[in-house]
N, C-alpha and C positions, 0 to 999 in steps of 0.2 A: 469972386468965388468960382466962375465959371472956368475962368482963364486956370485955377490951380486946381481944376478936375480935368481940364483936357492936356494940363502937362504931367500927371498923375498918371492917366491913361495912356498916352505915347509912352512915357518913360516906361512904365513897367509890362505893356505890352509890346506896341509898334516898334518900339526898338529894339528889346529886349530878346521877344519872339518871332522877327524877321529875320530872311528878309523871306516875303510872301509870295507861296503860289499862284491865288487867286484871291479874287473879291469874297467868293463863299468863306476863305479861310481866315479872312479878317472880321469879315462877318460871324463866324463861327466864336472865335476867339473875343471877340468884343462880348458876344451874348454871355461868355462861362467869366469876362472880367466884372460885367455889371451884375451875373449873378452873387459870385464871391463879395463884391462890393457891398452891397443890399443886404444878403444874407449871411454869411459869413464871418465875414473882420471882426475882429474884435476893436472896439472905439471903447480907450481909456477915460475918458469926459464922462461917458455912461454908465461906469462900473465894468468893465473889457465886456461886455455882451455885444453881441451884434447889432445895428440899426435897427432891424426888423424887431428883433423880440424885444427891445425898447418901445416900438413903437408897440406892440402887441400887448406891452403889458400898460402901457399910459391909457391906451382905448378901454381894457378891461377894467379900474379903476374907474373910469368916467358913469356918471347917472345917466340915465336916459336924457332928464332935466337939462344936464347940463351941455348935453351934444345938443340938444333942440334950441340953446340960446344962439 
C-alpha cells in the first residue's frame, strides 16, 4: 500500500510540478498534496465524499460505550 502512495505522490506532484527550486518548495507542495489528499478528494468506495468527513461522520455515529471497548 505504501509503495502505491509514494508513486501516487511522485507522479502527480514530483514530476508533474518540477522541476524544483528548493527544498522549502517541495516541502511546500507536499504539505497542499497531503492536505488535498486527507481532505479534499473525493473517494468513490465512500460515497465520493472526502476521507475526512467519512471518517467525521463514522466517529459521530459511535456510543461513548463503544469507543471505550
Amino acid at each position: 500500500m505504501a509503495e502505491t502512495i509514494n508513486g501516487l505522490y511522485k507522479a502527480e506532484v514530483i514530476h508533474r510540478r518540477g522541476p524544483w527550486r528548493s527544498y522549502e518548495a517541495v516541502e511546500y507542495a507536499t504539505l497542499e498534496w497531503v492536505d488535498w489528499f486527507n481532505n479534499h478528494r473525493l473517494l468513490e468506495p465512500i460515497g465520493n465524499i472526502p476521507p475526512a468527513e467519512a471518517e467525521a461522520a463514522y466517529y459521530a455515529v459511535l456510543t461513548p460505550a463503544t469507543m471505550a471497548a
